[in-house]
LUMMI-963973 format. One record per residue: x, y, z of N, C-alpha, C in turn; residue in three letters; residue number from 1. Coordinates in steps of 0.001 Angstrom, whole numbers. Example, Ala and Ser with C-alpha at 12.3 -4.5 7.8 and 13.67 -1.06 7.14 Angstrom:
13190|-5690|7800|12300|-4500|7800|13200|-3300|7800|Ala|1 $
12850|-2250|7080|13670|-1060|7140|12900|30|7870|Ser|2 $
***
This chain:
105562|85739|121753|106029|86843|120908|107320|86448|120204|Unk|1 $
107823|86816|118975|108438|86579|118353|109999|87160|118956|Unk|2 $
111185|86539|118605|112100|87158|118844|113141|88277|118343|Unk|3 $
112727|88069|116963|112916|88748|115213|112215|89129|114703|Unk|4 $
112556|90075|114068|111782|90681|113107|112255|89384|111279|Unk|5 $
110846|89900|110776|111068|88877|109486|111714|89169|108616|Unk|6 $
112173|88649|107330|113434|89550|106761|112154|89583|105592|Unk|7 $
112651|90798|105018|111880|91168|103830|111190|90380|102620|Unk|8 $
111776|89111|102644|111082|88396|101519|109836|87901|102481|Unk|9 $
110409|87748|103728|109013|86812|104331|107724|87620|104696|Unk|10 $
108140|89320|104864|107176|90084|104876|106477|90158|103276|Unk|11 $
107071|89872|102448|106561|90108|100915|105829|89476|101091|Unk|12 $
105874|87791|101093|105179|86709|101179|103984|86590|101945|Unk|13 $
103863|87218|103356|102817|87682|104379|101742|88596|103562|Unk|14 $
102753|89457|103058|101657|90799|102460|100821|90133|100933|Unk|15 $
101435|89653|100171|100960|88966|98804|99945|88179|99075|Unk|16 $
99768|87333|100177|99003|86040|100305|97834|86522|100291|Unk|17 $
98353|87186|101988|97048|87757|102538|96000|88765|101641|Unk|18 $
96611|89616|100297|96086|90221|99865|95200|89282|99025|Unk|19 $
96266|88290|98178|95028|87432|97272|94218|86963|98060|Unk|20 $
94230|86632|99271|93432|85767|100040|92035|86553|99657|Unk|21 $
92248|87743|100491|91787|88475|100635|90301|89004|99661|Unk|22 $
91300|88975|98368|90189|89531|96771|89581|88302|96788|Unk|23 $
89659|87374|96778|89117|85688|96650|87850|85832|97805|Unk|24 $
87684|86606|98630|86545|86841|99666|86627|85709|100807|Unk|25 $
88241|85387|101398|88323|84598|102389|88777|85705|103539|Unk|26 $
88255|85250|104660|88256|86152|105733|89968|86307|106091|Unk|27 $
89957|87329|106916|91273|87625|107519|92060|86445|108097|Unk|28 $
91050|85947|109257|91820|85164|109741|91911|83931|109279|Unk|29 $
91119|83630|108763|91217|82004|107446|92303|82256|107225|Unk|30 $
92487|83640|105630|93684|83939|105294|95190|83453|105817|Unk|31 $
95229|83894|106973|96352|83535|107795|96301|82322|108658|Unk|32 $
95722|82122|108602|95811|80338|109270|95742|79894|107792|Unk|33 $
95584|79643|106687|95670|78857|105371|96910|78916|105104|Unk|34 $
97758|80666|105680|99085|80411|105209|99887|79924|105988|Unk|35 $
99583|79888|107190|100731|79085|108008|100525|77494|108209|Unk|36 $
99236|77018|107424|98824|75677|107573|100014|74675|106788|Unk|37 $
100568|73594|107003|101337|72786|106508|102065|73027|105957|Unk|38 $
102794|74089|106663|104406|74369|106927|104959|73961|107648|Unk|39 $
106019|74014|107638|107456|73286|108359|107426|74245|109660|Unk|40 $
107638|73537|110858|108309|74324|111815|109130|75652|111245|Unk|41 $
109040|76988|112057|109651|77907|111155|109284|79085|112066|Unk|42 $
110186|80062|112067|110065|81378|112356|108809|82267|111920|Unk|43 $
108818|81984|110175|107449|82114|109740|106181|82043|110522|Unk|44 $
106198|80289|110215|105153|79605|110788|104194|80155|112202|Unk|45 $
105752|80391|113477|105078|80655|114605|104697|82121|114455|Unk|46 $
105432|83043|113922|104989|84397|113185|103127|84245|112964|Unk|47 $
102999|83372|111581|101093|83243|111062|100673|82669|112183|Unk|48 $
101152|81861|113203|100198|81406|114049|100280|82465|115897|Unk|49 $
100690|83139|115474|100828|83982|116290|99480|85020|115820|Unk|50 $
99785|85739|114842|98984|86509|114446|97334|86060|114431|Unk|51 $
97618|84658|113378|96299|83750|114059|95506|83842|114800|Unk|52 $
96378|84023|116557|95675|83778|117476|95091|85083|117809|Unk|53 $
95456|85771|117690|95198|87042|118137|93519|87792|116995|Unk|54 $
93826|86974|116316|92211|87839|115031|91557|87049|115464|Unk|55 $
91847|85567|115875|90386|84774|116531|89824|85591|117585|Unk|56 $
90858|86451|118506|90183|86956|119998|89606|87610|119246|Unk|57 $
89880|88630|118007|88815|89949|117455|89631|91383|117684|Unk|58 $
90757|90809|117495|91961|91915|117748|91966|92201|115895|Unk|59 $
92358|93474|115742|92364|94157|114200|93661|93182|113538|Unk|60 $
94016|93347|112439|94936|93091|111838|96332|93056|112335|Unk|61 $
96659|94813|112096|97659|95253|112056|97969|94948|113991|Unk|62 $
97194|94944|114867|97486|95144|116143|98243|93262|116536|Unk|63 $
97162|92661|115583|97987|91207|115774|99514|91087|115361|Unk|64 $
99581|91704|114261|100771|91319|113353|101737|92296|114569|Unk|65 $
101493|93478|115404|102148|93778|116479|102631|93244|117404|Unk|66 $
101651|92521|117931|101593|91741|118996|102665|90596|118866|Unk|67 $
103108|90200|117860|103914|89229|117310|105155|89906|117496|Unk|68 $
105913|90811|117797|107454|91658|117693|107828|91391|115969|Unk|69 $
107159|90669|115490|107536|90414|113990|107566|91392|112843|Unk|70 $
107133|92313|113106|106913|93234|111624|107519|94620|112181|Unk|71 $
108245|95596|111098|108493|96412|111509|107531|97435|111319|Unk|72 $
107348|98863|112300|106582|99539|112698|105674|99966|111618|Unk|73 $
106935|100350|110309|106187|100944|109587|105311|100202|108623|Unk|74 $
105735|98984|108206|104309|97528|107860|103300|98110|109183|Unk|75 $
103531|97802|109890|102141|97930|111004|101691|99087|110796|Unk|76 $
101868|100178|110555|101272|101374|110562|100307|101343|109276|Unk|77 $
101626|100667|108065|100387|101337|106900|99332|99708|106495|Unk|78 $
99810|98850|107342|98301|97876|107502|97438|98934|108434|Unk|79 $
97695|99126|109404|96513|99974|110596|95609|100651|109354|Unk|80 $
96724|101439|108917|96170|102825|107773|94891|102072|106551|Unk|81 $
95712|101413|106345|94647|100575|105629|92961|99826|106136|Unk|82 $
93214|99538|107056|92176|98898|107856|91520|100204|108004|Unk|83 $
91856|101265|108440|90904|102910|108465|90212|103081|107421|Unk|84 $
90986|102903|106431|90209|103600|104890|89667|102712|104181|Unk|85 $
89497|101473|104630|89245|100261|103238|89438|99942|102742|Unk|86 $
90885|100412|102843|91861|100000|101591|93078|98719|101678|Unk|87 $
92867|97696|102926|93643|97061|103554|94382|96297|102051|Unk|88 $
93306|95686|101150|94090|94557|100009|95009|95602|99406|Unk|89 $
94805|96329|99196|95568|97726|98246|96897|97694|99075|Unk|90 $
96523|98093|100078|97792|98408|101311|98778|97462|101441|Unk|91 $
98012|96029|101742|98732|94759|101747|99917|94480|100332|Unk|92 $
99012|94760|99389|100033|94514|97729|100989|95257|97495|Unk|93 $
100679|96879|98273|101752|97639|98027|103099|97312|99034|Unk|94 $
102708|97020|100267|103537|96322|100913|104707|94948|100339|Unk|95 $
103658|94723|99994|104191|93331|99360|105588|93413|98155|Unk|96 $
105263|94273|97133|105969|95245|95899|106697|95477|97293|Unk|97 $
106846|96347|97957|108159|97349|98454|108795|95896|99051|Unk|98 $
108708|95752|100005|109238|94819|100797|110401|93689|99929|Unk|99 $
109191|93308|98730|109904|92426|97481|111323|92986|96932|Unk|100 $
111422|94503|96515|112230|95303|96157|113309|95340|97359|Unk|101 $
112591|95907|98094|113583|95989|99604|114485|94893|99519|Unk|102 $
113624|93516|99513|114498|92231|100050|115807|92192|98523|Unk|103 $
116015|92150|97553|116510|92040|96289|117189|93228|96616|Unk|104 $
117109|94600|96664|118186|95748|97033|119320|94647|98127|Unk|105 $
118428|94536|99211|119383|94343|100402|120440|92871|100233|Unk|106 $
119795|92085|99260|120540|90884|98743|121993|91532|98135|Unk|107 $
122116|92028|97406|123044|92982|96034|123668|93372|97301|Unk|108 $
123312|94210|98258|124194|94650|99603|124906|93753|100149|Unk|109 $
124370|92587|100369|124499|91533|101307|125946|90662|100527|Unk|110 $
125535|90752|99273|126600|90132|98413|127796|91197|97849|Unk|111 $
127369|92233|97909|128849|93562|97771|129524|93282|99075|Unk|112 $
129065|92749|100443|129663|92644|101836|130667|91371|101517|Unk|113 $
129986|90395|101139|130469|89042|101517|131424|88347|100695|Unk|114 $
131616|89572|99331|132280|88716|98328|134110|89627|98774|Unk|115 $
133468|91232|99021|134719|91181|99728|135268|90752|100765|Unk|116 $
134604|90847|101678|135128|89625|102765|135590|88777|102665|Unk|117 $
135417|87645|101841|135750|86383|101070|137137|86693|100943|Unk|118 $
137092|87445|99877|138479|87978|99264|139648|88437|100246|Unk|119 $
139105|89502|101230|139811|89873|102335|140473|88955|102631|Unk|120 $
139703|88006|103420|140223|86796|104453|141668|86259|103432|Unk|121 $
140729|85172|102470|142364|85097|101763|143302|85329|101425|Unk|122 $
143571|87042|101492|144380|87771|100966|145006|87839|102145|Unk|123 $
144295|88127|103532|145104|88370|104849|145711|87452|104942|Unk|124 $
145672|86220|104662|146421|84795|104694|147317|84897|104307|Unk|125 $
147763|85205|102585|148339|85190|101285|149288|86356|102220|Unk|126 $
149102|87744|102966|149967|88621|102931|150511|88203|104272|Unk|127 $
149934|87445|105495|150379|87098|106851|151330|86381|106876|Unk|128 $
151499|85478|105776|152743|84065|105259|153598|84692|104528|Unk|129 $
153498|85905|103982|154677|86398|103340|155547|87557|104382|Unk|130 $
154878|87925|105443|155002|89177|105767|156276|88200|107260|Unk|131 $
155211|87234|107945|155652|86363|109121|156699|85517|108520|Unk|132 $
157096|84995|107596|158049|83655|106860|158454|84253|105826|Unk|133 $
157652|84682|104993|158814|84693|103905|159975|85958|103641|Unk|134 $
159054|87762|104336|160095|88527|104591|161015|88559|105237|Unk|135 $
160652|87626|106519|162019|87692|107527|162921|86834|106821|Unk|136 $
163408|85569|106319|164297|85130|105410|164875|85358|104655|Unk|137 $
164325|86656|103454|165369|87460|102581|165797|88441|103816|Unk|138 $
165092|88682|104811|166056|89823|105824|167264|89006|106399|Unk|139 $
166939|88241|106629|168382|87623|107192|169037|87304|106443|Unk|140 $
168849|86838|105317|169716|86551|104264|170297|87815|104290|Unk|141 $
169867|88836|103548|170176|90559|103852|171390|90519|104994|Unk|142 $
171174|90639|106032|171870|91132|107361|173047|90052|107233|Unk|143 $
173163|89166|106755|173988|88056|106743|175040|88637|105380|Unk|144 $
174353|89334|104325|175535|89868|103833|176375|91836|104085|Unk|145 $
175695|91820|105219|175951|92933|105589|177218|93736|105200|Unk|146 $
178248|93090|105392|179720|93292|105152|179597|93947|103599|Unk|147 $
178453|93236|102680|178910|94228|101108|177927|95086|100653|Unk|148 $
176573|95630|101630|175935|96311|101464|175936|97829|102290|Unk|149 $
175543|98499|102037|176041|100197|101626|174908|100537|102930|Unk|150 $
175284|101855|103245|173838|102279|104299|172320|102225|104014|Unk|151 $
172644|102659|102599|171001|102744|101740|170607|101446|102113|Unk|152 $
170922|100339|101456|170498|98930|101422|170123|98508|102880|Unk|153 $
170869|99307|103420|170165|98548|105194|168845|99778|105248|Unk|154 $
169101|100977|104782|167563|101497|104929|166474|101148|104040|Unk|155 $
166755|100532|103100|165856|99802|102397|165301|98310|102652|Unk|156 $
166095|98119|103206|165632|96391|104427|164097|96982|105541|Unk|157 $
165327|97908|106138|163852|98439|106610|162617|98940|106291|Unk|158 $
162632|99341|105331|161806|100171|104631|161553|99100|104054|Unk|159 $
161349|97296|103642|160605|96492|103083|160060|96111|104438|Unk|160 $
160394|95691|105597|159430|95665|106552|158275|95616|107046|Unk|161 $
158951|97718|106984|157622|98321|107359|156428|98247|105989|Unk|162 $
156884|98295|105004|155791|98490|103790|154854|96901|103976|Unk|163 $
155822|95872|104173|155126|94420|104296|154072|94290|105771|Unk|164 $
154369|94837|106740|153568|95082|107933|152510|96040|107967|Unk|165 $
152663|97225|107169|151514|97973|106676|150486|97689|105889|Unk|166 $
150906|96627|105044|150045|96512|103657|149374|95148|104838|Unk|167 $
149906|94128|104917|149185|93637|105778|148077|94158|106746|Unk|168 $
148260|95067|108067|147650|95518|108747|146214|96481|108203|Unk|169 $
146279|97217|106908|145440|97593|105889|144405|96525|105766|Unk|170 $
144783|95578|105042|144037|94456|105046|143380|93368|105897|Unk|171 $
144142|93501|106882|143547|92914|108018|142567|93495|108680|Unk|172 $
142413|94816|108639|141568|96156|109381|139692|95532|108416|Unk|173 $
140236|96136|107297|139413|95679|105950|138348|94648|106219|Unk|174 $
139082|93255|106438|139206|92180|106389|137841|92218|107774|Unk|175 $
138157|92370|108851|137980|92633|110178|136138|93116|109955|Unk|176 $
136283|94702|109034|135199|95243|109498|133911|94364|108109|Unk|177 $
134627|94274|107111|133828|93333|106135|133149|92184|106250|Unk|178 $
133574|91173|107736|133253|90235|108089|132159|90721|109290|Unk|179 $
132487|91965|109496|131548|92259|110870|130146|92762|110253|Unk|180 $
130355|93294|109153|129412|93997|108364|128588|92686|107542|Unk|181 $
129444|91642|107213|128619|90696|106549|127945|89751|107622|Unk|182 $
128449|89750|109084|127895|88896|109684|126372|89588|110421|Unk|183 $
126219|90940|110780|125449|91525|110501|124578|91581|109704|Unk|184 $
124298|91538|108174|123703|90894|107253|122680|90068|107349|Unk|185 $
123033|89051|108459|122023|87793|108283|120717|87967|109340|Unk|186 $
120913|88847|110019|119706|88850|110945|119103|90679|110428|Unk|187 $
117603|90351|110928|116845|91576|110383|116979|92718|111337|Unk|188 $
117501|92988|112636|117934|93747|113682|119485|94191|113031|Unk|189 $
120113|92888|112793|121878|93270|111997|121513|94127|110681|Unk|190 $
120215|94116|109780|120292|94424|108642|120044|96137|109117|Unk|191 $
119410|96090|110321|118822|97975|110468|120008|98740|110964|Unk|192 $
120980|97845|111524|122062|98610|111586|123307|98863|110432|Unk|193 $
122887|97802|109620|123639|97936|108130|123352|99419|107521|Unk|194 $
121812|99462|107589|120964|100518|107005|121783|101415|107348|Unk|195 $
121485|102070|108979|122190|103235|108900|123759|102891|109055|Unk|196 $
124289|102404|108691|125929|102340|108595|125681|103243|106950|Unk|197 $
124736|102312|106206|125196|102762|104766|124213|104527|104618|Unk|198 $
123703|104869|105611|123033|106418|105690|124438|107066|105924|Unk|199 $
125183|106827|106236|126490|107405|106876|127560|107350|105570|Unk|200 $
127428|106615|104601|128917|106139|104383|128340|106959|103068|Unk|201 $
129164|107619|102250|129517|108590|101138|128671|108321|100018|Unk|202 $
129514|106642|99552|128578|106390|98194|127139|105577|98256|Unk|203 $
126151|105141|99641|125232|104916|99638|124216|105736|100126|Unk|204 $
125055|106694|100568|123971|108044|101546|122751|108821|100656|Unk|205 $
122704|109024|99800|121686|109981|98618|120587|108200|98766|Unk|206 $
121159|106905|98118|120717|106416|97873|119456|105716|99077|Unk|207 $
119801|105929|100623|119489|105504|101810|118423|106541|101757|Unk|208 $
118717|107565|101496|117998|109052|101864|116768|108546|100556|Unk|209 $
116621|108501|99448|115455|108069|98484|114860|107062|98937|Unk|210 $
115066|106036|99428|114846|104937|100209|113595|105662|101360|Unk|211 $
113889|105755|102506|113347|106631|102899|112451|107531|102827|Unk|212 $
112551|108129|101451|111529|108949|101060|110155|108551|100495|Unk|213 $
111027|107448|99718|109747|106534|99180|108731|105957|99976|Unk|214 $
109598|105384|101135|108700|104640|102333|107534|106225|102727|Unk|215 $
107948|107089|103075|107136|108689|103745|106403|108891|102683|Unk|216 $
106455|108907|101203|105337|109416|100057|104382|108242|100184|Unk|217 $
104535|106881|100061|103924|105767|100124|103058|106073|101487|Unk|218 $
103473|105699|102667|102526|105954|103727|101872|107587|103375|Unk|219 $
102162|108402|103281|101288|109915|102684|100564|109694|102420|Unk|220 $
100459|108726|101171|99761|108465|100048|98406|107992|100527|Unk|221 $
98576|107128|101840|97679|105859|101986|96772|106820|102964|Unk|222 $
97862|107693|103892|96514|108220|104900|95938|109574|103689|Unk|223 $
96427|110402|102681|95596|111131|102144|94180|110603|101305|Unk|224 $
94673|109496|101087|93494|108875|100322|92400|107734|101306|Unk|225 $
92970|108182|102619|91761|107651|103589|90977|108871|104101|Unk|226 $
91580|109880|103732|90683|111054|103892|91135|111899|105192|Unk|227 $
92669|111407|105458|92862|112666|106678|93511|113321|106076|Unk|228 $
92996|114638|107441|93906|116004|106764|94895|115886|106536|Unk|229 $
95817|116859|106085|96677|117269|105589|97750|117145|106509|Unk|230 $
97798|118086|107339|98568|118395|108877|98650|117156|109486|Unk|231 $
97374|116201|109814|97810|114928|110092|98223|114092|109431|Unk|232 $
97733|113829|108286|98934|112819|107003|100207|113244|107834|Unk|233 $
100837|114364|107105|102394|114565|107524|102801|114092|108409|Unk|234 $
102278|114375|109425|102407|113887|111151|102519|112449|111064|Unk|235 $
101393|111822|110812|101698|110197|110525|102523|109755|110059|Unk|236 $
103115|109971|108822|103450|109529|107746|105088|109731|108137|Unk|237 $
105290|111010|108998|106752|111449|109520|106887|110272|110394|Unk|238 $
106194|110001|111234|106142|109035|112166|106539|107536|112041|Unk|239 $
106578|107137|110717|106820|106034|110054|108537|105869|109493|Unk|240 $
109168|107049|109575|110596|107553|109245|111548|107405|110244|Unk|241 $
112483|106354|110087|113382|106281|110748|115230|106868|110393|Unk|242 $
115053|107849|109309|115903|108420|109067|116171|109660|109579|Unk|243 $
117430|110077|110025|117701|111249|110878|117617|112455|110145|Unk|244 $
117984|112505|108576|117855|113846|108094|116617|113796|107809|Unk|245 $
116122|112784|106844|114642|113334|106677|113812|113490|107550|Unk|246 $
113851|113247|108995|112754|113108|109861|113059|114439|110604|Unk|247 $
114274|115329|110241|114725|116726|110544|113859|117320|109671|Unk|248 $
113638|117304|108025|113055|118027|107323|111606|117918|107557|Unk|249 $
111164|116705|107747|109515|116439|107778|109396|117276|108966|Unk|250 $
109807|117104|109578|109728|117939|111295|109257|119523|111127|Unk|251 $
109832|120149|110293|110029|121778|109970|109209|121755|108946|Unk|252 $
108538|120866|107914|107858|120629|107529|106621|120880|108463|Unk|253 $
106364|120165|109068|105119|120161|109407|104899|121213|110234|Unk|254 $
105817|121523|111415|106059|123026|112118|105454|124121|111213|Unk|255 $
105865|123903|109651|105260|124830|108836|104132|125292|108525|Unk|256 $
103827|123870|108544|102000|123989|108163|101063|124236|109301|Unk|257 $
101550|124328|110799|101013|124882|111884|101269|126468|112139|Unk|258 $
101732|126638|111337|102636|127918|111503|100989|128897|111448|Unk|259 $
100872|129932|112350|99447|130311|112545|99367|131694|112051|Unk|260 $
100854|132253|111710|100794|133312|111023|101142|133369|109635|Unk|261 $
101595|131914|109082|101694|132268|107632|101759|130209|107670|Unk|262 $
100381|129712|107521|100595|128201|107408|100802|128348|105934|Unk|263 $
101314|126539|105487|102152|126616|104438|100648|125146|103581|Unk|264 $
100910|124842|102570|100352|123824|102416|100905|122647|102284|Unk|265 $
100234|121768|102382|101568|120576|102450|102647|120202|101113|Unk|266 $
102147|121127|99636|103280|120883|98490|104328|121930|99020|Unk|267 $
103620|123271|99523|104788|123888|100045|105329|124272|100955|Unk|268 $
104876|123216|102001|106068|122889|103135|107152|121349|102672|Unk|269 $
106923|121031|102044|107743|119786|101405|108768|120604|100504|Unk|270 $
108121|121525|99563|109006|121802|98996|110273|123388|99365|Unk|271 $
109580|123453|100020|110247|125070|101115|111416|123801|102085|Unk|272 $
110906|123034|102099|111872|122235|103459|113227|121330|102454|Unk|273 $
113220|121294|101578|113716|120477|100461|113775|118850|100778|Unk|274 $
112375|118766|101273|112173|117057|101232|111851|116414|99675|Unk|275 $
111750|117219|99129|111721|116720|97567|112417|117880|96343|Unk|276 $
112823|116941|95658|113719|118136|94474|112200|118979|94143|Unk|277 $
113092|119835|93699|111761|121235|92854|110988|120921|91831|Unk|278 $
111301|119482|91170|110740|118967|90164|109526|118346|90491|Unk|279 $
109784|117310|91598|109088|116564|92475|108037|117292|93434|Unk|280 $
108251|118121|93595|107360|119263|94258|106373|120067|93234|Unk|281 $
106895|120246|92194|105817|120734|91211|104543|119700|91069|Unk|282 $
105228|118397|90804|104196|117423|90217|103331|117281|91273|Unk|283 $
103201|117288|92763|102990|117087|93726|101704|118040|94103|Unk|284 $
102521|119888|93503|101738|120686|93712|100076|120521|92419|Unk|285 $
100788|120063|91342|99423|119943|90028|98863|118725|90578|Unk|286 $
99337|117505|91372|98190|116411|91760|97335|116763|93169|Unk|287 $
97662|117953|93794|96917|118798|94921|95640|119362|93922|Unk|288 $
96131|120171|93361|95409|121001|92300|94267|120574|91609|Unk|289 $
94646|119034|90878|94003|118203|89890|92929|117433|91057|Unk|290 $
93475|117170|92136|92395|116133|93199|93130|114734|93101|Unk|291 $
93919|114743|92867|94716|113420|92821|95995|113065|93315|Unk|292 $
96084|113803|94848|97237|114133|95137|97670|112243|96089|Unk|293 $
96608|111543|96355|97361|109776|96439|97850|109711|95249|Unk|294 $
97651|109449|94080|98352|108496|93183|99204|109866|92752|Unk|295 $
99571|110760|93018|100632|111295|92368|101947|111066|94025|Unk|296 $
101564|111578|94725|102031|110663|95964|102891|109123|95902|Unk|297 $
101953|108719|95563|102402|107013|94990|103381|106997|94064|Unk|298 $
102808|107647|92465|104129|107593|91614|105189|107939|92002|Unk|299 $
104770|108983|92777|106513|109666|93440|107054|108574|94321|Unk|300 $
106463|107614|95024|106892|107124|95608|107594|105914|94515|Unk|301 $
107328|105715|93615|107824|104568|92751|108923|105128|91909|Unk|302 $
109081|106171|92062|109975|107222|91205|111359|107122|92109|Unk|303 $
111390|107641|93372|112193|107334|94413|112914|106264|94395|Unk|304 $
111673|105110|94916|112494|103421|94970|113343|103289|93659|Unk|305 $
112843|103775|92790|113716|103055|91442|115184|104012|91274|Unk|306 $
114936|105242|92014|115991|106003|91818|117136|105277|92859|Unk|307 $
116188|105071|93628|117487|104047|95218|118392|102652|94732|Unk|308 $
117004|102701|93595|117937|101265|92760|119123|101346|92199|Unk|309 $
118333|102073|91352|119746|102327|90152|121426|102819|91262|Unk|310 $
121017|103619|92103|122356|104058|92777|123073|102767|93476|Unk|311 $
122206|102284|93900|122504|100970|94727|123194|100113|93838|Unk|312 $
122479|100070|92717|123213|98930|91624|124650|99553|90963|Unk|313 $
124973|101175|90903|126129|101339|90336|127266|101000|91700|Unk|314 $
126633|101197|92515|127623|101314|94019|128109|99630|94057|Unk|315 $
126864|98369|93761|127781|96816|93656|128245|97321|92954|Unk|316 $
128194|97324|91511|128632|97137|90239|130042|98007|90636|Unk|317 $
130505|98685|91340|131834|99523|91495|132545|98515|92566|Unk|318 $
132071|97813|92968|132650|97226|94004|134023|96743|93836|Unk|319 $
133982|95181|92836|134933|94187|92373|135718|94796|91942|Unk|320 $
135761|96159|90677|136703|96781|90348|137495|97399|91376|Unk|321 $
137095|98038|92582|137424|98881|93636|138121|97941|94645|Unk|322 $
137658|96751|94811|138491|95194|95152|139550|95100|94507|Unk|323 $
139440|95165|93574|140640|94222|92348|141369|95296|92931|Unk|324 $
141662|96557|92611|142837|97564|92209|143099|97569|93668|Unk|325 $
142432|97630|95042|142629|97370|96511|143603|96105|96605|Unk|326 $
143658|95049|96009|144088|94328|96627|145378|93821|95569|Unk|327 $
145086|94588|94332|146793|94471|93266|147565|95835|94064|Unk|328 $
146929|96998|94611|147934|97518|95742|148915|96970|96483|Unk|329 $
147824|95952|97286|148384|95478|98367|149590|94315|98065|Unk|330 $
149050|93730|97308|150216|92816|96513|151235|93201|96055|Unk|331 $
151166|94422|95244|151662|95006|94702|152891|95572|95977|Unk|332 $
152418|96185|97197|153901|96592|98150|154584|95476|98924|Unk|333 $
153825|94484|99050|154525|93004|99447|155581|92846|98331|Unk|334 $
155319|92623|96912|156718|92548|96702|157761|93537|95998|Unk|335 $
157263|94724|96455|158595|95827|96588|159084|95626|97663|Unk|336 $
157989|95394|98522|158503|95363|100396|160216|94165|99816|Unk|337 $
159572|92792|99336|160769|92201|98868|161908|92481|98099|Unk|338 $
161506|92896|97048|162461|93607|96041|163340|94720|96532|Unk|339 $
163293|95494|97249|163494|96394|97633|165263|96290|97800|Unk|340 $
165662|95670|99046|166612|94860|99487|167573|94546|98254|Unk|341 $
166964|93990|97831|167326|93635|95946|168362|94925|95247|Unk|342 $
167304|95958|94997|167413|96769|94366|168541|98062|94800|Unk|343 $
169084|97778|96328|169966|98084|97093|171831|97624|96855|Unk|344 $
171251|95938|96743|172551|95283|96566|172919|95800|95284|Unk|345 $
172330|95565|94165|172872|95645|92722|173184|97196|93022|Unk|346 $
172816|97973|93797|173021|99846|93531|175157|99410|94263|Unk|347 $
174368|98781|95568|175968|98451|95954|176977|98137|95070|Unk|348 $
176675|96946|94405|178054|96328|93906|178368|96945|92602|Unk|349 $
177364|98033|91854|177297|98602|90930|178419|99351|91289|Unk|350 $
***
């Protein structure tokens, strides 16, 4: 069994193959032994030959790719889902698309982490050598002319100090959690706790929450158009959600639609629960209506991801600026912290 989970490009790559394999009319397990054939030793590798072994015994798909600790739940679910309805190549490609997206979002993350970090570190350097060596030397210089400086000027000695030990310690804090957050980054267990760090944090939270949603309309999508009910879609499809608010709303959601004295239908327990804007719930309710409630399902689900994008991309794109002016701060009280002292004597001898 595997020890990791795969990081998103390598699930893309799993899901793409296997699907062309697939339309080309090569069996499952060919499929996956062709792709792990004459590769390099690799995480991958023992991943396809893991799975491998398990479709030779006559084990399903999705139960192999389990059996491996390699894939996360919700890949396994909507392969299972797929293998139910017939729709496994469909299932596989759509996988493939999200996962692809996924991996490229989480890159842009990975690099908003690491470039401040970068920056951090050097700067903690740049402010530790001024703060350890170079403030204490104008202080003694300072205290050494004590005899012609005024009370102010000795409270302004102090008061460069403390501003040089603060601005430091700021940055060092910074510095600290940016490196913990980027070292996190590199493994696919470190990346799920990135996830919900950024469900938590202000300017990625809406964007975590669409994320999320997309993954729950997408799986919807796959068990309504395998032909289960309604009440169970939801149920499934909630089941695949590892987010704390939405998996609060799907919850009361579905409570709804059991509800035995006034059940709800599933556009309007989604939209009574506010798991989707009122807009999104209309379209939802006319593809119930029309008989086409998978692919309106689906679009919504492509509507979502792209909305997770765009937020995601203004949140890097704010980054460097939000760096720069962070760290001309910090520079910026290092040398008042110096000046300061300065600006004391001349008040003196004035």
């Amino acid at each position: 069994m595997a020890e990791k989970l795969l990081e998103s490009s390598a699930i893309s790559a799993f899901c793409d193959s296997v699907a062309t394999m697939l339309s080309a009319g090569i069996q499952t397990e060919e499929a996956v032994h062709m792709l792990a054939e004459k590769r390099e030793r690799s995480h991958f590798k023992t991943v396809c030959d893991g799975v491998y072994t398990k479709l030779i015994e006559g084990v399903g798909l999705a139960d192999a790719m389990e059996s491996t600790g390699a894939f996360p739940a919700y890949t396994i679910e909507m392969v299972r889902i797929g293998e139910t309805s017939g729709r496994i190549e469909r299932v596989l490609r759509s996988l493939g698309r999200y996962y692809d997206s996924e991996g490229r979002i989480f890159n842009k993350l990975r690099n908003a982490v690491g470039y401040p970090a970068a920056l951090l570190c050097i700067m903690s350097c740049i402010l530790a050598f001024t703060v350890i060596f170079i403030l204490p030397t104008f202080t003694d210089a300072y205290s050494n002319m004590s005899g012609s400086l005024t009370s102010g000027s000795f409270s302004m000695i102090g008061a460069s100090a403390i501003i040089g030990w603060v601005a430091l310690a700021v940055v060092l804090v910074a510095a600290v959690i940016a490196l913990i957050v980027a070292a996190l980054t590199h493994t696919e267990t470190g990346r799920i706790r990135v996830i919900k760090m950024f469900e938590k944090f202000p300017a990625t939270k809406r964007a975590m929450y669409q994320l999320a949603i997309s993954r729950f309309t997408n799986a919807l999508s796959a068990f309504v158009a395998s032909g289960v009910q309604d009440g169970t879609a939801m149920e499934r499809a909630a089941a695949t959600v590892d987010h704390d608010e939405l998996a609060a709303k799907l919850q009361r959601a579905h409570q709804s639609m059991l509800d035995l004295d006034n059940p709800r239908s599933l556009a309007q327990a989604i939209t009574e629960n506010d798991v989707f804007e009122p807009i999104y719930g209309r379209m939802l309710t006319v593809g119930i209506h029309s008989g086409s409630t998978d692919e309106v399902l689906g679009r919504l689900s492509d509507i979502f991801f792209n909305d997770a994008t765009t937020q995601l991309d203004a949140v890097v794109d704010s980054v460097e600026p939000a760096l720069a002016a962070f760290l001309t701060i910090a520079v910026g009280a290092t040398l008042i912290a110096v000046m300061l002292p300065l600006i004391g004597i001349m008040g003196s001898i004035a």
